[in-house]
N, C-alpha and C positions, 0 to 999 in steps of 0.2 A: 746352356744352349749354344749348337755351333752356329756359326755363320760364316757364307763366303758369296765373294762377290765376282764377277766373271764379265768383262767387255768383250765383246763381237766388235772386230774395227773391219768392219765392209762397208763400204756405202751402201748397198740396198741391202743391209740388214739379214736379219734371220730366217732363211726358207721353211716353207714349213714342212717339208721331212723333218730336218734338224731338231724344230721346232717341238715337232709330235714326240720325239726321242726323249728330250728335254722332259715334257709334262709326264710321260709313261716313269721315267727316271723316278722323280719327284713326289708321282703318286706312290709311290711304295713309301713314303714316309709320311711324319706325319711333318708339316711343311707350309711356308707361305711363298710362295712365288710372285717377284713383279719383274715386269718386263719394262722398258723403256726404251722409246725411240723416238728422237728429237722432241724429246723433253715431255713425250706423251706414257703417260705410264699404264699397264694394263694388267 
């Protein structure tokens, strides 16, 4: 299994253009996604 990990350093965080890119990305495999932000994970 591969794995990588990727920080966003902005203060407000991930837009969700960006956002929607990311999950569209991610759905073509097969995959677990979490997001975190100030220590909230989703």
């Amino acid at each position: 299994m591969e794995q990588a990990s990727f920080v966003v350093i902005d203060e407000t965080g991930i837009h969700a253009r960006p956002a929607t890119l990311l999950v569209q990305a991610a759905s073509k495999y097969s995959s677990d996604v979490q997001i975190e932000y100030t220590g909230k994970k989703s």
